[in-house]
N, CA and C atoms as an extended XYZ file, in Angstrom:
591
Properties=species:S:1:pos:R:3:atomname:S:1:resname:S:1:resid:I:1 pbc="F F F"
N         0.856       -1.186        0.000 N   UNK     1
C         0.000        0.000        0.000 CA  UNK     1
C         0.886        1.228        0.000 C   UNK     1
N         0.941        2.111       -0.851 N   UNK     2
C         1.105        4.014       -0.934 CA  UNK     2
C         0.429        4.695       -1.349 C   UNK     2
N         0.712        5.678       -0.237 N   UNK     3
C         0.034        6.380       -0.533 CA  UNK     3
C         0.278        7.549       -1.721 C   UNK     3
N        -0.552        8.351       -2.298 N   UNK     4
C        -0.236        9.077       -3.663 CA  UNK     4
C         0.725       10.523       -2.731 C   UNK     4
N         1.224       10.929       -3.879 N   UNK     5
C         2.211       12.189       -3.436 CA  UNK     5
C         2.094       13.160       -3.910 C   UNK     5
N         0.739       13.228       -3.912 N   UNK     6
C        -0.090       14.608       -4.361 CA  UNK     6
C        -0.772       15.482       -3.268 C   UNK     6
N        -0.927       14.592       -2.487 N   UNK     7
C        -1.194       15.400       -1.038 CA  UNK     7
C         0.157       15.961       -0.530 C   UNK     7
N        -0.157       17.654       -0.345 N   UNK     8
C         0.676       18.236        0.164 CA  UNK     8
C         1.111       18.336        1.829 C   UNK     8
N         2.347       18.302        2.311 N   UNK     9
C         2.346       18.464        3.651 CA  UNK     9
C         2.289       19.762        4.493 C   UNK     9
N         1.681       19.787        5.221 N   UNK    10
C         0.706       20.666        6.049 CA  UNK    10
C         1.310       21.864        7.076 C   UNK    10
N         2.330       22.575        6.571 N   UNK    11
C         2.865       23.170        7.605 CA  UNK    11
C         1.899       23.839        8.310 C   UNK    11
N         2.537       24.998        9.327 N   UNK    12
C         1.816       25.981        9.811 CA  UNK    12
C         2.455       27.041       11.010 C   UNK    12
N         2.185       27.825       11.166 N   UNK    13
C         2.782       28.974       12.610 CA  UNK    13
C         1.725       29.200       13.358 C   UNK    13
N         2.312       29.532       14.287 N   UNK    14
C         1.306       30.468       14.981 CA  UNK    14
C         2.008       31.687       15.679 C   UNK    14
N         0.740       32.351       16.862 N   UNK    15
C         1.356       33.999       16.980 CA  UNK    15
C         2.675       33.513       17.844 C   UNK    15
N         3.155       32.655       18.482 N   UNK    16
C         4.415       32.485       19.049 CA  UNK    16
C         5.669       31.671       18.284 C   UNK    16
N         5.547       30.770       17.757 N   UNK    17
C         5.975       30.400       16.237 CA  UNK    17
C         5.719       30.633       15.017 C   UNK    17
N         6.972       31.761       14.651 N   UNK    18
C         6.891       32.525       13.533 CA  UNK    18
C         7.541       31.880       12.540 C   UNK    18
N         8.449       30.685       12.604 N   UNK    19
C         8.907       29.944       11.343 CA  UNK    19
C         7.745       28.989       11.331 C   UNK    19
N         7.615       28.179        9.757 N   UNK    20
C         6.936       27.255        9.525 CA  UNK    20
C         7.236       26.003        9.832 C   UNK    20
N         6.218       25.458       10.195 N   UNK    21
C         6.702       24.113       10.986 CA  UNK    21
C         5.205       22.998       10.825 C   UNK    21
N         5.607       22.191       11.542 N   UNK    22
C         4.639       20.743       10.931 CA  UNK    22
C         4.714       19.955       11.742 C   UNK    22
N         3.227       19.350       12.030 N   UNK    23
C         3.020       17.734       13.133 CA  UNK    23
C         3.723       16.930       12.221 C   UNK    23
N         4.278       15.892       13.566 N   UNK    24
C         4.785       14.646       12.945 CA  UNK    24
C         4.542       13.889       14.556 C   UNK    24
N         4.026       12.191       13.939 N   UNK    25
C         3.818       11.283       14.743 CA  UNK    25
C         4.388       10.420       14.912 C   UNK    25
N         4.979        9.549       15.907 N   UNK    26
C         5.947        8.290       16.042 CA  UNK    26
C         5.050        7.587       16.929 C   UNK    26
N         4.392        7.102       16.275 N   UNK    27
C         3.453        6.018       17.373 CA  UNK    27
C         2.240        6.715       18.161 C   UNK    27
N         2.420        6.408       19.221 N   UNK    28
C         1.662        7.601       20.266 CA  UNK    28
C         2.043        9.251       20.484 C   UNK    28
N         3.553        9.294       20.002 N   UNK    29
C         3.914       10.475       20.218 CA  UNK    29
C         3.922       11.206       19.685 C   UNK    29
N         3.650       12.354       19.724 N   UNK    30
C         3.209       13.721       18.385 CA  UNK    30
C         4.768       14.674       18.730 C   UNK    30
N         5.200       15.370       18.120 N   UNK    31
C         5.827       16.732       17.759 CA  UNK    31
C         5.302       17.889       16.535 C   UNK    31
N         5.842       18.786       17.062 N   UNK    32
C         6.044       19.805       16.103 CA  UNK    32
C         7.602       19.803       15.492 C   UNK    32
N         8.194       19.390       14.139 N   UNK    33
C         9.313       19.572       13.909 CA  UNK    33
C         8.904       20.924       12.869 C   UNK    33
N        10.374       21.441       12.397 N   UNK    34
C        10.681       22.041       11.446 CA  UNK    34
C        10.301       21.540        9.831 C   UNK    34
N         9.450       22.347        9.000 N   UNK    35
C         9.254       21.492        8.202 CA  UNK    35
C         9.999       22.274        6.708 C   UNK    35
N        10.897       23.353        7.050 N   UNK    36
C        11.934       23.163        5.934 CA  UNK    36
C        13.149       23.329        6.908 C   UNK    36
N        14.575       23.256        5.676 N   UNK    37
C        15.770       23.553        6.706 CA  UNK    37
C        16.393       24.506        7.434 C   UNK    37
N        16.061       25.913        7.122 N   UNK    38
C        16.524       27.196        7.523 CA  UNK    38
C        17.624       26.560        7.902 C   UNK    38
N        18.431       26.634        6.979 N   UNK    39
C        20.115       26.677        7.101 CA  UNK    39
C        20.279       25.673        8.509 C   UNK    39
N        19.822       24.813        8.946 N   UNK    40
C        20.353       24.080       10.189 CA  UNK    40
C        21.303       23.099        9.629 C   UNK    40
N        21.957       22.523       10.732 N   UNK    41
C        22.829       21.371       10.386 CA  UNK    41
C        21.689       20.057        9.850 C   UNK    41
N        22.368       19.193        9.348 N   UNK    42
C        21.038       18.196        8.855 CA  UNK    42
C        20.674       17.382        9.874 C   UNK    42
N        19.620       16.939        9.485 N   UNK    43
C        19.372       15.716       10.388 CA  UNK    43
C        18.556       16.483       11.849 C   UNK    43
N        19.002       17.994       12.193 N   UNK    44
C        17.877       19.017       13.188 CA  UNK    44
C        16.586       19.207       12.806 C   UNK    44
N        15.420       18.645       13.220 N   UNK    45
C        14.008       18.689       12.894 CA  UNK    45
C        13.112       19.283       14.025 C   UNK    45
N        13.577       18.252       15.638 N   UNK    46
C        12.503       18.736       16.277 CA  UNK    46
C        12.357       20.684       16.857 C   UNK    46
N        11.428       20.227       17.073 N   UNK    47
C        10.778       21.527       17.573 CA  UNK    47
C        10.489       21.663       19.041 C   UNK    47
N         9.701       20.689       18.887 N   UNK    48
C         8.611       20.891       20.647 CA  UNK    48
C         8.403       19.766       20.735 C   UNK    48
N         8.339       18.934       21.855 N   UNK    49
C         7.196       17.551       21.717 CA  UNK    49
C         6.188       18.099       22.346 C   UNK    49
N         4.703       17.210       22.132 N   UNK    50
C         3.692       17.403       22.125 CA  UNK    50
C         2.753       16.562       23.242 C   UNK    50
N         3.537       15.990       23.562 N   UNK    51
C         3.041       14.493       24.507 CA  UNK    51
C         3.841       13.873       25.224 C   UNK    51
N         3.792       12.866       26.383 N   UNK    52
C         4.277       11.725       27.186 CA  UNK    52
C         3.221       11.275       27.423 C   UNK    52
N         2.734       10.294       26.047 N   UNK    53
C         1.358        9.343       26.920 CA  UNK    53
C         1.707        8.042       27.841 C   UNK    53
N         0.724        8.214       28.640 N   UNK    54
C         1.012        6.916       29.965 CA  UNK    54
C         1.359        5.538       29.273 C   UNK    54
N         1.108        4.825       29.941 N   UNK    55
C         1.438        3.206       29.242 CA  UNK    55
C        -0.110        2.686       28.700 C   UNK    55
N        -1.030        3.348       29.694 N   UNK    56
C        -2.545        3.336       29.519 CA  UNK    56
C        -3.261        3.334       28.037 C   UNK    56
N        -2.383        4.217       27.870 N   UNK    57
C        -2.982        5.050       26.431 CA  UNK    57
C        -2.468        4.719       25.324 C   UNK    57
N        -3.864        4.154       24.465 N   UNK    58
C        -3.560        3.652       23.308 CA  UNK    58
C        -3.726        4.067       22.239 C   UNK    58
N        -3.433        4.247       21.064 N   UNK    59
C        -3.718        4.951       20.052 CA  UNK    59
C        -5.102        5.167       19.677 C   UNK    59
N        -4.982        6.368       19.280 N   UNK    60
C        -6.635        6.809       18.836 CA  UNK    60
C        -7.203        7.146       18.183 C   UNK    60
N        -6.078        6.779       17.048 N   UNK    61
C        -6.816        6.817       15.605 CA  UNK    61
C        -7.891        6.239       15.345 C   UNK    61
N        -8.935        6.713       14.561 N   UNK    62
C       -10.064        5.714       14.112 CA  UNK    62
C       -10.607        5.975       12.882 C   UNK    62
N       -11.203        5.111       11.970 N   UNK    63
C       -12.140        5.843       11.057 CA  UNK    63
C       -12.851        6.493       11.049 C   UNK    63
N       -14.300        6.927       12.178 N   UNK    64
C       -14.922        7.580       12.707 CA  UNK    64
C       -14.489        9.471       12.938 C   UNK    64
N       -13.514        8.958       13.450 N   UNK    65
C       -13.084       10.202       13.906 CA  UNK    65
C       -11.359       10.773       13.544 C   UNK    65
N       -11.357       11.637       14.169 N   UNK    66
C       -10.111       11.944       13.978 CA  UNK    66
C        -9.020       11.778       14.702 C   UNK    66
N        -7.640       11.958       14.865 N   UNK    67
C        -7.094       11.462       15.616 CA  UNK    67
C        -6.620       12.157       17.158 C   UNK    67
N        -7.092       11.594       18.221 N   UNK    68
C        -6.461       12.201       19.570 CA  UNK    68
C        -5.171       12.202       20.398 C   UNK    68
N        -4.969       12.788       21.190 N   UNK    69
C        -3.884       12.479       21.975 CA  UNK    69
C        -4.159       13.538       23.625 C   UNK    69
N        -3.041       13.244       24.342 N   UNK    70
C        -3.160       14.191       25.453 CA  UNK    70
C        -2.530       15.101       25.464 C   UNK    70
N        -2.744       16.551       25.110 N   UNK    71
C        -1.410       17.474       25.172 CA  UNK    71
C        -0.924       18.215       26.056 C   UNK    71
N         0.447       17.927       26.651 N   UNK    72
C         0.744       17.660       27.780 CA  UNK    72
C         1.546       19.302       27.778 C   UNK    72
N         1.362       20.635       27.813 N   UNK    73
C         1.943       21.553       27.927 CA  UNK    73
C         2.903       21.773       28.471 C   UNK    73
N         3.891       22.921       28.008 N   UNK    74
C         5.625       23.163       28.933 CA  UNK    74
C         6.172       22.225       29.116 C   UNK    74
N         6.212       20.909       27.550 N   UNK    75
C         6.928       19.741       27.716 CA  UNK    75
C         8.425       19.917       27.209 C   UNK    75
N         9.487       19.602       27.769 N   UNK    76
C        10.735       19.631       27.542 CA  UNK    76
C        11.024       21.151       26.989 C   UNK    76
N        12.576       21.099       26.394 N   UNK    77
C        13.097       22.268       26.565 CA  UNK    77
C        12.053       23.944       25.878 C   UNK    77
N        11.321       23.429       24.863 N   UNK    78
C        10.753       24.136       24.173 CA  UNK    78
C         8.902       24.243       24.347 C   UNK    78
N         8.725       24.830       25.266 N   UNK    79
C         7.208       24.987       26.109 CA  UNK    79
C         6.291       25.297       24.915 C   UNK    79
N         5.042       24.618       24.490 N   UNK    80
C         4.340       24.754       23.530 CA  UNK    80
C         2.808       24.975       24.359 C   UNK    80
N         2.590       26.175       24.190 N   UNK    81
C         0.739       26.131       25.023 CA  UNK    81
C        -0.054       25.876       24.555 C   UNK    81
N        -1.180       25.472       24.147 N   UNK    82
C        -2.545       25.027       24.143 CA  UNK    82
C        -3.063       26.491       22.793 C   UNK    82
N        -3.162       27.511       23.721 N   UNK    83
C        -3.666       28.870       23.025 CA  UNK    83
C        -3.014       29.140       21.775 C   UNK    83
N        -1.687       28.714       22.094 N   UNK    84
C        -1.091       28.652       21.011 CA  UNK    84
C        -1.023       28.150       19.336 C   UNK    84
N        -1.399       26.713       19.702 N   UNK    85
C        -1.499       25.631       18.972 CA  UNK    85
C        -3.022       26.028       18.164 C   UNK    85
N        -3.810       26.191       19.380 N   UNK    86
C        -5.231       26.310       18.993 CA  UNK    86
C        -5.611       27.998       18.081 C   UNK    86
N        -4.438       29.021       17.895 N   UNK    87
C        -4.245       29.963       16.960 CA  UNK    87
C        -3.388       29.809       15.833 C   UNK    87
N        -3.381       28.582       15.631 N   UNK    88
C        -2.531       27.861       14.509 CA  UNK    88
C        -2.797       28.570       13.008 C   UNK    88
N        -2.199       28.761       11.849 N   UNK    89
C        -2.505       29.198       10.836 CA  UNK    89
C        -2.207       28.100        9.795 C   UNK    89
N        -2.899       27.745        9.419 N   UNK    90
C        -4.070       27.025        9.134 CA  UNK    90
C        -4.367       26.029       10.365 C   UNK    90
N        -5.397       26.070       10.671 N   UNK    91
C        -5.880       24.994       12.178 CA  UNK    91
C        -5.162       23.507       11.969 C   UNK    91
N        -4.649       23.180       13.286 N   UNK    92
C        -4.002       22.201       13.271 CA  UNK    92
C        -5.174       21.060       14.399 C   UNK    92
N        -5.299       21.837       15.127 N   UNK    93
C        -5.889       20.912       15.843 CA  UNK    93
C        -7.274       21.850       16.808 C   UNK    93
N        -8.366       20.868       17.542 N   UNK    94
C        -9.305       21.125       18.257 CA  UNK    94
C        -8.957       20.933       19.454 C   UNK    94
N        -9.220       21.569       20.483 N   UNK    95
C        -9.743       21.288       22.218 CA  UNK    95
C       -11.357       20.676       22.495 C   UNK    95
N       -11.029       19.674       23.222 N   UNK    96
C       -12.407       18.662       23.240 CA  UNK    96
C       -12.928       18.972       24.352 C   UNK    96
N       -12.211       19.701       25.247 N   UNK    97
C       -12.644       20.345       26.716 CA  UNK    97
C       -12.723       19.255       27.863 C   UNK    97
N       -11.911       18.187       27.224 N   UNK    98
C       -11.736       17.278       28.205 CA  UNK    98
C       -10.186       17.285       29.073 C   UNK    98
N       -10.013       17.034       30.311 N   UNK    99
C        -8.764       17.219       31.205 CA  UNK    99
C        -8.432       16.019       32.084 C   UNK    99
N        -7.098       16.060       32.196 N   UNK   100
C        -7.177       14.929       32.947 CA  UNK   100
C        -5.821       15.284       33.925 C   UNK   100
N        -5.556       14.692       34.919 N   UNK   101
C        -4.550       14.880       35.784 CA  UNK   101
C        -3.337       13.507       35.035 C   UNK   101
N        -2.000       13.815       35.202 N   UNK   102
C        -1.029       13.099       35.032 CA  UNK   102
C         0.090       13.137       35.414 C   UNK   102
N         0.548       11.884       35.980 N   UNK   103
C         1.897       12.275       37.078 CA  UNK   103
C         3.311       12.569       36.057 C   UNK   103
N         4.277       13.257       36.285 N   UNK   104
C         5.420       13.205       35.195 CA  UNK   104
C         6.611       13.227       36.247 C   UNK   104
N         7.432       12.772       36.232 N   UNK   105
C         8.854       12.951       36.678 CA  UNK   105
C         9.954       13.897       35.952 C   UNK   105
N        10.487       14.466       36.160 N   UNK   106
C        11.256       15.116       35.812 CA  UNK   106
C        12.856       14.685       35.942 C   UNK   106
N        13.550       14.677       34.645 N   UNK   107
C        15.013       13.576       34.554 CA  UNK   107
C        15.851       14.114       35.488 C   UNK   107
N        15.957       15.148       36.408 N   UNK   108
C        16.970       15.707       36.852 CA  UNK   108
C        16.475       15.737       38.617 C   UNK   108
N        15.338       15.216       38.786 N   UNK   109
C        14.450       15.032       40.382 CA  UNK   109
C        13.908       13.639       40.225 C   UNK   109
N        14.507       12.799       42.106 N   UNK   110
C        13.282       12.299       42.126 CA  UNK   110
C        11.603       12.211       42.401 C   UNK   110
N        11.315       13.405       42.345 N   UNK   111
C        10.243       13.910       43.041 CA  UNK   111
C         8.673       13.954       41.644 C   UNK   111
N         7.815       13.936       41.993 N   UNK   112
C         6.769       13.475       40.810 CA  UNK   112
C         5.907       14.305       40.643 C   UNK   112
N         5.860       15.430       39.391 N   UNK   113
C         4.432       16.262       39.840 CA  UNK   113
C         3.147       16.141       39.123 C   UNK   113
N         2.207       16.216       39.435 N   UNK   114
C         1.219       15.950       38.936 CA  UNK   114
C         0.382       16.959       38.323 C   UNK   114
N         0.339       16.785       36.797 N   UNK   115
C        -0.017       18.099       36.109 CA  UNK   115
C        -1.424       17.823       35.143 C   UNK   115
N        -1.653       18.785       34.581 N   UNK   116
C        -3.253       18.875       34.111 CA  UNK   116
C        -2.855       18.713       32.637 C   UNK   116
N        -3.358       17.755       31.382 N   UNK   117
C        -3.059       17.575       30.234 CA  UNK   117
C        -5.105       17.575       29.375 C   UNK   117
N        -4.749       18.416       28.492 N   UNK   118
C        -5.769       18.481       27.193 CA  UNK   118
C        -5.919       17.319       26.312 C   UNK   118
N        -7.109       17.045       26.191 N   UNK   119
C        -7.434       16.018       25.057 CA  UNK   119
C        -7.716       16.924       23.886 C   UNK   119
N        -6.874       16.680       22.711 N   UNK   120
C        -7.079       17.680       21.713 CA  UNK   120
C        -7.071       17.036       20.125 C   UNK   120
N        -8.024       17.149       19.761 N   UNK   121
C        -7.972       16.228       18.638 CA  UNK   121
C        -7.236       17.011       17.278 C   UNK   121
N        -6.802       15.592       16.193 N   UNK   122
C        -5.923       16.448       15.185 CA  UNK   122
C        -6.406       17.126       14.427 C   UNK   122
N        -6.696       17.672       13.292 N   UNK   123
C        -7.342       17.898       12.265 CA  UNK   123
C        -6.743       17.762       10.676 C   UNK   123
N        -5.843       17.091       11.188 N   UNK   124
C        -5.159       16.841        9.830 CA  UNK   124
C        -5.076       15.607        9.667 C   UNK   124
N        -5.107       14.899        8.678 N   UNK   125
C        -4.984       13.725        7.966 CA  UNK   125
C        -3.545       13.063        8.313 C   UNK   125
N        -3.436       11.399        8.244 N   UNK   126
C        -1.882       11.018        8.552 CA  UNK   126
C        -1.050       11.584        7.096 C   UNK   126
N        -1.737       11.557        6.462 N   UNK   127
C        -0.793       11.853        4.711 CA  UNK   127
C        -0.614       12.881        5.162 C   UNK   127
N        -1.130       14.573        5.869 N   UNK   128
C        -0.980       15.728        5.988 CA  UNK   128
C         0.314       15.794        6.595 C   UNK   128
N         0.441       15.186        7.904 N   UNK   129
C         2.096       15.375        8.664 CA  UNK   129
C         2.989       14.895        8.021 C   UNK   129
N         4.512       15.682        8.527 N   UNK   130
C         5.686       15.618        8.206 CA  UNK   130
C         5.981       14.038        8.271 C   UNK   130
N         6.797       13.107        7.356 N   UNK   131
C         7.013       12.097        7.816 CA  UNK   131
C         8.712       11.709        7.607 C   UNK   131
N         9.194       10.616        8.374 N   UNK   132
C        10.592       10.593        8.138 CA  UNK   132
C        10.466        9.332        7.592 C   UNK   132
N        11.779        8.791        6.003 N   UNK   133
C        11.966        7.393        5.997 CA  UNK   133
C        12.149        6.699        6.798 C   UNK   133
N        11.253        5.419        6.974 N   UNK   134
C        11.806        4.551        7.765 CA  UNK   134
C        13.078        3.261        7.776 C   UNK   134
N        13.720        3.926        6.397 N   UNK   135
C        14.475        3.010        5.657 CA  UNK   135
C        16.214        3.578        6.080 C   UNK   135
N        15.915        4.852        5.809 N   UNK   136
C        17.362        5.591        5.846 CA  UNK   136
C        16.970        6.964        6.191 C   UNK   136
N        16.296        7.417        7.104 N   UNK   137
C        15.884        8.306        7.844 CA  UNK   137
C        15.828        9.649        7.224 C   UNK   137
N        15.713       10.083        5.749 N   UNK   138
C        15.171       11.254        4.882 CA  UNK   138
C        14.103       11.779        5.532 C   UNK   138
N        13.790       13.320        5.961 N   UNK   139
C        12.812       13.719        6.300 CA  UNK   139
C        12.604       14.374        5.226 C   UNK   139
N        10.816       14.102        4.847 N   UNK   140
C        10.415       15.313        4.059 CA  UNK   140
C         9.971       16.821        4.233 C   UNK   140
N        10.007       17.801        3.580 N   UNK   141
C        10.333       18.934        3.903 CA  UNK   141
C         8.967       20.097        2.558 C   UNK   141
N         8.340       20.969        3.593 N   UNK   142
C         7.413       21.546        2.799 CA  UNK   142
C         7.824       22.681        1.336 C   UNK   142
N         8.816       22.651        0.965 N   UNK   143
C         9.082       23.204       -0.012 CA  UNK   143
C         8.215       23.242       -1.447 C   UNK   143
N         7.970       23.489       -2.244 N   UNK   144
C         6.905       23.582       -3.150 CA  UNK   144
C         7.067       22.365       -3.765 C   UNK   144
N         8.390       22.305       -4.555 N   UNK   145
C         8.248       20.735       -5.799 CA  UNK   145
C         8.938       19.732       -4.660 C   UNK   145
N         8.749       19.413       -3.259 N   UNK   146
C         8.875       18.183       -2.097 CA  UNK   146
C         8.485       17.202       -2.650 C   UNK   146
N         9.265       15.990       -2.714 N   UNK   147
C         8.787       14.780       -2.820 CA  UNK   147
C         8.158       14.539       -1.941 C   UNK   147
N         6.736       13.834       -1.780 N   UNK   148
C         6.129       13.279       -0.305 CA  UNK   148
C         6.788       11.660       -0.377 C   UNK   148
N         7.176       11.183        1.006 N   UNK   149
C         7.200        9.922        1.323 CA  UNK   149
C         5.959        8.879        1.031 C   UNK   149
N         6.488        7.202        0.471 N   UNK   150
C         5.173        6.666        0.634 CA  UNK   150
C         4.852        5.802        1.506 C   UNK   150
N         3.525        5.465        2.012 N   UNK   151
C         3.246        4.774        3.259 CA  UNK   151
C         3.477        3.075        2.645 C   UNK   151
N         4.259        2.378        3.019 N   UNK   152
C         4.716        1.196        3.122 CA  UNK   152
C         4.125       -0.126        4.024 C   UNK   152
N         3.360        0.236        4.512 N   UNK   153
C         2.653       -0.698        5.629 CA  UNK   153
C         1.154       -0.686        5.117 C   UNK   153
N         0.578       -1.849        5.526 N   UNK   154
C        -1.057       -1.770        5.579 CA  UNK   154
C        -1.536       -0.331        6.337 C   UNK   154
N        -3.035        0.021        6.158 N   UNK   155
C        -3.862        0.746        7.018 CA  UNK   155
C        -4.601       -0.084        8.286 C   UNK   155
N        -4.424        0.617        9.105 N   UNK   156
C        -4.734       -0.296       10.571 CA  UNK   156
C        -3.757       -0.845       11.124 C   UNK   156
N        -2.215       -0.769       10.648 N   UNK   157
C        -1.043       -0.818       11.275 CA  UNK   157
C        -0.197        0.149       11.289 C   UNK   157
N         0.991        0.067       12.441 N   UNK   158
C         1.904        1.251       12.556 CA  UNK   158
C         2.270        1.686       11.432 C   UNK   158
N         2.259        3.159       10.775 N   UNK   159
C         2.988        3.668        9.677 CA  UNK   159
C         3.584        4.264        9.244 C   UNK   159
N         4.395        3.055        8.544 N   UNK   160
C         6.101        3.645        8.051 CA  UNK   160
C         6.115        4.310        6.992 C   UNK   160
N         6.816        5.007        6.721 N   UNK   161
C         6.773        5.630        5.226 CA  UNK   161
C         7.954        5.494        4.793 C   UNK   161
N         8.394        5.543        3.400 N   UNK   162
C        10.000        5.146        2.832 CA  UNK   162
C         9.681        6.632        1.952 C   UNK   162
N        11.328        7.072        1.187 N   UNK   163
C        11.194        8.280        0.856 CA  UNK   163
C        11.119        7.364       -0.580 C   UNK   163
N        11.679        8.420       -1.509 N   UNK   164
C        11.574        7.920       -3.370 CA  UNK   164
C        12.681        6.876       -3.342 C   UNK   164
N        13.981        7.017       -3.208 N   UNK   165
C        14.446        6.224       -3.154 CA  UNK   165
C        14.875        4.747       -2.682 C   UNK   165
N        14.120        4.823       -1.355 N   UNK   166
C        13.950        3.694       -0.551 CA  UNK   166
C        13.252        2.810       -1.507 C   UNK   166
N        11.791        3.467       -1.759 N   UNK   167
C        10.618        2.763       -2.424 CA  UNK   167
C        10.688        2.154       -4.094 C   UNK   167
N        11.657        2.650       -4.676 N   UNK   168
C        12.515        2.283       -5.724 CA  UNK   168
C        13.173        1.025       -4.960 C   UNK   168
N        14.283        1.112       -4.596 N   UNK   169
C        14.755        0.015       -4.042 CA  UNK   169
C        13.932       -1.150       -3.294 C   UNK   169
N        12.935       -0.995       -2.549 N   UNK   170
C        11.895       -2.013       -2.213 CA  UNK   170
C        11.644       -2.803       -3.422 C   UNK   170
N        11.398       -2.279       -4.597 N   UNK   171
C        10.593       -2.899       -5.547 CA  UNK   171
C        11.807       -4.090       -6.537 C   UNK   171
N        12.855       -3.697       -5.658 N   UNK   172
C        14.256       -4.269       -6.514 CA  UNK   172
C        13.985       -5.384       -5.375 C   UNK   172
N        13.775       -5.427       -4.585 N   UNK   173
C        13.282       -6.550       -3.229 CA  UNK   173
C        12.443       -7.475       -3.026 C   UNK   173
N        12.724       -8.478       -2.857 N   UNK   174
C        11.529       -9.467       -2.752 CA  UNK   174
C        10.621       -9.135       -1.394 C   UNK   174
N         9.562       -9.041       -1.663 N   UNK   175
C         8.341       -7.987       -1.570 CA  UNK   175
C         8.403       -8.798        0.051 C   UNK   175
N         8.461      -10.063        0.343 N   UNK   176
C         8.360      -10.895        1.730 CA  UNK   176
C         9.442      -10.314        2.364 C   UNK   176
N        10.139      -10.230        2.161 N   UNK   177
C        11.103       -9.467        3.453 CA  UNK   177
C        11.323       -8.025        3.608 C   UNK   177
N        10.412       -7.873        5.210 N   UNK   178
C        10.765       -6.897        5.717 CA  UNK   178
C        11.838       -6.662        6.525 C   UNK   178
N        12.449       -5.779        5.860 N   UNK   179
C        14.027       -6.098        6.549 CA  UNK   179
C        14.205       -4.061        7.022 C   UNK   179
N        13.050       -3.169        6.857 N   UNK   180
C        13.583       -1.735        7.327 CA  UNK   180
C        13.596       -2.071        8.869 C   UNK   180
N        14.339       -0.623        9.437 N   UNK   181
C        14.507       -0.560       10.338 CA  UNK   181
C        13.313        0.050       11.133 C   UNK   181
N        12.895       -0.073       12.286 N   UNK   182
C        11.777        0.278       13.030 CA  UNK   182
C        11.681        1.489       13.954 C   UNK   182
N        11.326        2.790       13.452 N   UNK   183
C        11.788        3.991       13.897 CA  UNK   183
C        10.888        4.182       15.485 C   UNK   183
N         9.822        3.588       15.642 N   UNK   184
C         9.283        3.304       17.220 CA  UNK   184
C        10.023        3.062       18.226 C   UNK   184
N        11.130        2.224       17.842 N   UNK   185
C        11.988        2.010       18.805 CA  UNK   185
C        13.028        2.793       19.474 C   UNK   185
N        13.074        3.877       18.858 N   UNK   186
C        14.920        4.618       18.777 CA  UNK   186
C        14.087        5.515       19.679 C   UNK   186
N        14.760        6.123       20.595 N   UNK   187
C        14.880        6.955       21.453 CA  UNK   187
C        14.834        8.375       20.709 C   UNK   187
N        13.952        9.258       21.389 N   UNK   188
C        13.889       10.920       20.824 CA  UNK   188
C        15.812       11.320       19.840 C   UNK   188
N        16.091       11.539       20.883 N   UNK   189
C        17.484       12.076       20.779 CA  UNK   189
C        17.905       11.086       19.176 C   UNK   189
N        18.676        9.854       19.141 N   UNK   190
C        18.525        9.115       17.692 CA  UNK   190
C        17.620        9.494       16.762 C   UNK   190
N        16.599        9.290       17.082 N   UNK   191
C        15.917        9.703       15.805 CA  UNK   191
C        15.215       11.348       15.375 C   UNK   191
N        15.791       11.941       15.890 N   UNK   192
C        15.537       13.213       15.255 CA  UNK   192
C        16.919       14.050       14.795 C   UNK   192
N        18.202       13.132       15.733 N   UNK   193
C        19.024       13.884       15.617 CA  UNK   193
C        20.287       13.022       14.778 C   UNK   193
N        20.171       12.382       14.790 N   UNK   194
C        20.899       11.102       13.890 CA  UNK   194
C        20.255       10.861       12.339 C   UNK   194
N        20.952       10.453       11.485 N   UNK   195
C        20.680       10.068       10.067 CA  UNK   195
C        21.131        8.609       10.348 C   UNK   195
N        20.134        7.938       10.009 N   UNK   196
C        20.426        6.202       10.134 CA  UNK   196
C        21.105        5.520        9.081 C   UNK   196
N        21.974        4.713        9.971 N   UNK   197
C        23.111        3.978        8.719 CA  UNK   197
C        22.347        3.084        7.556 C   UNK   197
């Protein structure tokens, strides 16, 4: 299954983020990365994360609806608010007006605080967000003539996307072996900040 690469990817700002930038999902976990390069070193994408969902919490994608998560505000180095997000240009996402309490630890205390997180649903499509190969870690980037990545996995399972070249090479592959690498697994830091061998 791919998806077509005619759907464009979805940047956006808002009044506190004035460069353009773009959701991207790794499983349960959402960010805001960078969705062109402004001169950075390569392989620099993130932005903000968007989440620490519990162990509880399971994905919430559905056909029905759209997709949720908990958004967990003033997460790590780069504090992203609610008001913020929700003055997005072009709308990124809804507030469902639902709240919930959640304990977080902090890496540098042992001490645990317990903070208030938004249920906020997406409004964008999975084809809409930024996605990275899952083959050799190419991120795509909103520039006008952008190649989009294609989705490589069934629908109703985790999804990987390979860039043009990966997906060329798949087809040089006997189609039974999945042999990419599994970007769920790698730790924040690796995979946003590393280019995979």
């Amino acid at each position: 299954m791919s998806m077509g690469t005619d759907t464009r990817l979805v940047s956006f700002y808002t009044p506190k983020i004035k460069l353009e930038v773009a959701l991207h999902r790794r499983g349960n976990l959402w960010y805001i990365v960078y969705s062109r390069a402004y001169g950075m070193a390569e392989g620099w994408k993130l932005f903000a994360a968007l989440n620490d969902p519990e162990q509880a919490d399971v994905s919430t994608a559905s056909t029905e609806r759209n997709t949720r998560f908990w958004l967990q505000e003033k997460l790590g180095p780069c504090p992203i608010l609610l008001e913020d997000l929700l003055a997005a240009t072009p709308p990124i996402i809804k507030d469902l007006g639902i709240k919930r309490k959640a304990k977080t630890k902090p890496k540098e205390s042992q001490d645990v605080d317990v903070i208030e997180e938004s249920l906020i649903e997406v409004l964008l499509k999975e084809e809409e967000l930024c996605h990275r190969c899952a083959y050799c870690g190419a991120w795509e980037y909103s520039y006008d003539h952008s190649t989009r990545h294609r989705r490589v996995t069934e629908p109703g399972t985790s999804a990987l996307y390979w860039c043009g070249d990966c997906t060329q090479l798949r087809s040089i592959v006997n189609r039974n072996s999945w042999w990419w690498r599994n970007p769920q697994r790698l730790g924040d830091y690796p995979y946003f900040y590393y280019k995979l061998p």
